[in-house]
N, CA, C and O atoms as a DFTB+ gen file, in Angstrom:
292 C
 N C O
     1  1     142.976      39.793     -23.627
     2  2     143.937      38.721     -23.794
     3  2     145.321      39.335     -23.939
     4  3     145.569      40.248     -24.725
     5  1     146.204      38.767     -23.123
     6  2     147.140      38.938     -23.373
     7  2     148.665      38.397     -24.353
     8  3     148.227      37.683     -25.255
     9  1     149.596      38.456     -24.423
    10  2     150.537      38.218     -25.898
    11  2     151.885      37.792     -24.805
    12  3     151.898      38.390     -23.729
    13  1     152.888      36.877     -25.054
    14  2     153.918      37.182     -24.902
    15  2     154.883      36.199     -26.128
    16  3     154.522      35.404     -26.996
    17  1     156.037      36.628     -25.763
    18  2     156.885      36.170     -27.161
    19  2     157.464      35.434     -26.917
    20  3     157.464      35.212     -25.706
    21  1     158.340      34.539     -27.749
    22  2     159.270      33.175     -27.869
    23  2     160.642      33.231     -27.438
    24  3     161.472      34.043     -27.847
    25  1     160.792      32.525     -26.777
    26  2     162.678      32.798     -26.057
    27  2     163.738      32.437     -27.055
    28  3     164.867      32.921     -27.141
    29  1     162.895      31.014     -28.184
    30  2     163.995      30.859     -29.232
    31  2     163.249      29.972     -30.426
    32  3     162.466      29.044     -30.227
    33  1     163.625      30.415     -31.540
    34  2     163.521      29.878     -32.690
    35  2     162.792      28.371     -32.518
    36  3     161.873      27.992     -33.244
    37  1     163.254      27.743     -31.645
    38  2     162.997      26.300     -31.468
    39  2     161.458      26.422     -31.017
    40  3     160.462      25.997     -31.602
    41  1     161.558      27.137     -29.791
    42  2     160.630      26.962     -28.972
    43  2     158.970      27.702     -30.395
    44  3     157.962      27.078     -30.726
    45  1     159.182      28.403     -30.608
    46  2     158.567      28.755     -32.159
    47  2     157.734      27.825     -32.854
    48  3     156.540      27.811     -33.155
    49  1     158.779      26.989     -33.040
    50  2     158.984      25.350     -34.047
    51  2     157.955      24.986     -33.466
    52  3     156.839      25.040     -33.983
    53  1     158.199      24.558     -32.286
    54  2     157.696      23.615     -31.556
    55  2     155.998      23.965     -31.092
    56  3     155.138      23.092     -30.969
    57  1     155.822      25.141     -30.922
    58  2     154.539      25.689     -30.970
    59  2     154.051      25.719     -31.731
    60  3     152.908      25.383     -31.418
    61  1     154.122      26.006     -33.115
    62  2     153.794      25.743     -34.322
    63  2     153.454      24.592     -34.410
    64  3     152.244      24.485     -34.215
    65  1     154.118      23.339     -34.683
    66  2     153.793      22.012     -34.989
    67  2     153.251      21.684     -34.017
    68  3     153.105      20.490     -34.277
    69  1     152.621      21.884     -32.613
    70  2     151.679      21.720     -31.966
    71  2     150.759      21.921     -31.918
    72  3     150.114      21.475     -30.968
    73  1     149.973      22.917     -33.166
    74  2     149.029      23.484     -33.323
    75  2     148.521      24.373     -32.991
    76  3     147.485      24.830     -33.476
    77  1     149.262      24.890     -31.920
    78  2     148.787      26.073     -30.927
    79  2     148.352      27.437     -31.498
    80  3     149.192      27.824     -32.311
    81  1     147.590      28.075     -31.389
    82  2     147.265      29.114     -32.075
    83  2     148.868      30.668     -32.010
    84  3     149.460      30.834     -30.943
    85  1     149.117      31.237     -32.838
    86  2     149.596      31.609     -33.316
    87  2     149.839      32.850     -34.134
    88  3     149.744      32.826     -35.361
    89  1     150.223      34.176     -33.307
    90  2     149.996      36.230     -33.831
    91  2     151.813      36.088     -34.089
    92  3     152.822      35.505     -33.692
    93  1     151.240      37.228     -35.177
    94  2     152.204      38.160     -35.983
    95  2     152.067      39.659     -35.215
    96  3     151.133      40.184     -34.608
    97  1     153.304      40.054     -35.500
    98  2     153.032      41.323     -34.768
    99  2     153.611      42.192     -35.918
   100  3     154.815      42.312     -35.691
   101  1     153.319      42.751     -36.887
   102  2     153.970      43.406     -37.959
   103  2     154.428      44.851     -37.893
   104  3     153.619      45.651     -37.424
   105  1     155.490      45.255     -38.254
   106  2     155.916      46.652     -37.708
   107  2     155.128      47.363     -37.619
   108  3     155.044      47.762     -36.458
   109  1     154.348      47.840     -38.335
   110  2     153.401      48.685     -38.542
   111  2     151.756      48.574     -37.950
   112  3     150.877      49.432     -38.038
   113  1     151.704      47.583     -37.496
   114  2     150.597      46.781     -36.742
   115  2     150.296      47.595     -35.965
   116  3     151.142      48.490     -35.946
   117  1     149.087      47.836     -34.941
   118  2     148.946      48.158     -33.535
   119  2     148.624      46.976     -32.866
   120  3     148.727      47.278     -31.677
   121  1     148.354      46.014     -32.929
   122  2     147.738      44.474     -33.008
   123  2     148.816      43.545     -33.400
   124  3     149.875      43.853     -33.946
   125  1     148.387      42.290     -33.029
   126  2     149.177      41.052     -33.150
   127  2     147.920      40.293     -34.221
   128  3     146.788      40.060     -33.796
   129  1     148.325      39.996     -35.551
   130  2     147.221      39.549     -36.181
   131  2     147.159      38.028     -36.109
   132  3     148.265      37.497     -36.204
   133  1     146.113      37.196     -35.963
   134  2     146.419      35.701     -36.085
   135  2     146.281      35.395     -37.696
   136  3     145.724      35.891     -38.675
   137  1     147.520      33.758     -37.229
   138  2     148.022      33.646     -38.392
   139  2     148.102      31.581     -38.539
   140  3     147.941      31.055     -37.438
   141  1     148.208      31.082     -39.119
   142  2     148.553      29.877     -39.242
   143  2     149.814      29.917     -39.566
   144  3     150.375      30.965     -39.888
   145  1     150.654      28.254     -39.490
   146  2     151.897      28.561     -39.996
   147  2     151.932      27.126     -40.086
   148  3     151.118      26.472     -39.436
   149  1     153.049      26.388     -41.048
   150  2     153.474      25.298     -41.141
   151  2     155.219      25.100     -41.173
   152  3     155.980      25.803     -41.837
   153  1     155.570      24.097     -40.386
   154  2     157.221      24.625     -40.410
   155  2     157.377      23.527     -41.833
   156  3     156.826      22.448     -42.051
   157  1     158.047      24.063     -42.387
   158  2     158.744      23.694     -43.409
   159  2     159.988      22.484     -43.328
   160  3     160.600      22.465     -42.260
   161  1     160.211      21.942     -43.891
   162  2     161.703      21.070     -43.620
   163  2     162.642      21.664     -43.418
   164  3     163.273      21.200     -42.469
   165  1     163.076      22.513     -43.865
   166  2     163.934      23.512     -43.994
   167  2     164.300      24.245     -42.667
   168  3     165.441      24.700     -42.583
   169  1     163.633      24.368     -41.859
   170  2     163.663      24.778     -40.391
   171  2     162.673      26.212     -40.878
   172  3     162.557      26.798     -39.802
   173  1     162.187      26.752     -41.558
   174  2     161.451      27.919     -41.931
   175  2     160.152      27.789     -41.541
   176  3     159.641      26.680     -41.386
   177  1     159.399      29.110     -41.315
   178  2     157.990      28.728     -41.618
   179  2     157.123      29.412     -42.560
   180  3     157.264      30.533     -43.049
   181  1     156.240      28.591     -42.729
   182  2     155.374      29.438     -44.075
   183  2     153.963      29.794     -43.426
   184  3     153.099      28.934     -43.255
   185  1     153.820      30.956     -43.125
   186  2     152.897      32.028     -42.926
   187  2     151.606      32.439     -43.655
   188  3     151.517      33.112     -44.682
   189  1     150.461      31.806     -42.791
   190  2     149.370      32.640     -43.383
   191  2     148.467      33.243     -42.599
   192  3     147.842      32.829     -41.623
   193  1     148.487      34.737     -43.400
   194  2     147.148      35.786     -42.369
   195  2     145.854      34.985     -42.442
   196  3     145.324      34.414     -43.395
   197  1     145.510      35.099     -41.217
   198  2     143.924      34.435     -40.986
   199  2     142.886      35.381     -41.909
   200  3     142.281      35.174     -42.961
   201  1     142.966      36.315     -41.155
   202  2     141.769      37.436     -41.319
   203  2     142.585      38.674     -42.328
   204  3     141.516      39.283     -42.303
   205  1     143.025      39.114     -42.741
   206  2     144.155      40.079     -43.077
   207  2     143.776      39.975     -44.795
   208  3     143.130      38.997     -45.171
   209  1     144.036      40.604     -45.397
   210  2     144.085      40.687     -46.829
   211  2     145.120      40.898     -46.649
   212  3     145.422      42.084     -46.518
   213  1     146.380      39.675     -46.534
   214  2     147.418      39.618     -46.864
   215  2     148.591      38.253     -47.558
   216  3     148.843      37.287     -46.838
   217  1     149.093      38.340     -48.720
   218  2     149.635      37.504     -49.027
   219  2     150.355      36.495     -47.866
   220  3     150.746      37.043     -46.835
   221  1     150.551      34.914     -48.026
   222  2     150.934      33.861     -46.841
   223  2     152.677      34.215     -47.401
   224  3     152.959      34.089     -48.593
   225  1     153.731      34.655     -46.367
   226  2     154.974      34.381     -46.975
   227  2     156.162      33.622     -45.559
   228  3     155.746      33.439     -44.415
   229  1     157.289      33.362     -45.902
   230  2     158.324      32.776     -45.285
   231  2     159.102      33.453     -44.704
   232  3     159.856      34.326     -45.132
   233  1     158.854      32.851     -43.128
   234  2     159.629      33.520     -41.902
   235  2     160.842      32.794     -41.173
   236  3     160.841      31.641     -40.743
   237  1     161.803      33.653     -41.131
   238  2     163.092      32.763     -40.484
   239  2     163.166      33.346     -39.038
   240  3     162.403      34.058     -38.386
   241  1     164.130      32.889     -38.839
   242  2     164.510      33.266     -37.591
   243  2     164.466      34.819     -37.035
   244  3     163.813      35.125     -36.038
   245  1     165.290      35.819     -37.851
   246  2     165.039      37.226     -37.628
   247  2     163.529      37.789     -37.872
   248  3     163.305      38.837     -38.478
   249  1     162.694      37.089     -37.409
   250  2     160.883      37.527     -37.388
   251  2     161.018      36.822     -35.810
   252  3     160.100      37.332     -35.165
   253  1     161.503      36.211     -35.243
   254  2     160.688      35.604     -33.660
   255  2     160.797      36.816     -33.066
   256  3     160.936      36.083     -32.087
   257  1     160.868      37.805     -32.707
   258  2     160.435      39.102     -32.185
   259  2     159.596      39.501     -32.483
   260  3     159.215      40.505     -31.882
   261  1     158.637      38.871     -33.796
   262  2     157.165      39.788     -34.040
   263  2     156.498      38.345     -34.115
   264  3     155.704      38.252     -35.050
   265  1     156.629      37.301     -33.410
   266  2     155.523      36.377     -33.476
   267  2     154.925      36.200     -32.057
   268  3     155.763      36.556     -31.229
   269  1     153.973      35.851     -31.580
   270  2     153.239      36.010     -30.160
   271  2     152.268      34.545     -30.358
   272  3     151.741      33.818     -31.200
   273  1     152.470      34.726     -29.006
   274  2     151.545      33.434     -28.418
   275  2     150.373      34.157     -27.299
   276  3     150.345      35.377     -27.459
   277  1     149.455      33.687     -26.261
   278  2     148.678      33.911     -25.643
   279  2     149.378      33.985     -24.258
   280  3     149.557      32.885     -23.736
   281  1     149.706      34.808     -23.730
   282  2     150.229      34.866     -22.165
   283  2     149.663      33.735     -21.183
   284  3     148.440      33.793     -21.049
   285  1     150.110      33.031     -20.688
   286  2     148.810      32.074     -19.665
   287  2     148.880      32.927     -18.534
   288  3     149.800      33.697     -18.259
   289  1     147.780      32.717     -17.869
   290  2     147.735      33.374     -16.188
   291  2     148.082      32.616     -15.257
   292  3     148.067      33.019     -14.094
């Protein structure tokens, strides 16, 4: 499977509140981990690792470079 990334903040949003499934790509990652997310009112989103032993925290705008979607063919 392949990954590609978000052109803008919006477009993000908008995938998100669509339900669409949804990777983190964390600096240190070799992997894109899946994640849930809920956008917030605020225009933010609140982040949680699926599988990860990792705390759920709040992503702005300077994170859409490490969030991924599923490439279509």
């Amino acid at each position: 499977m392949g990954y590609t990334t978000f052109e803008s903040w919006a477009q993000l949003l908008d995938h998100t509140a669509g339900g669409y499934p949804l990777w983190y790509h964390a600096p240190f990652d070799y992997k894109p981990s899946l994640v849930t997310a809920n956008v917030r009112r605020d225009g933010l989103l609140r982040v949680y690792p699926v599988y990860a032993r990792a705390d759920a925290f709040t992503a702005d705008a300077s994170h859409l470079s490490r969030f991924r979607r599923e490439a279509r063919s």
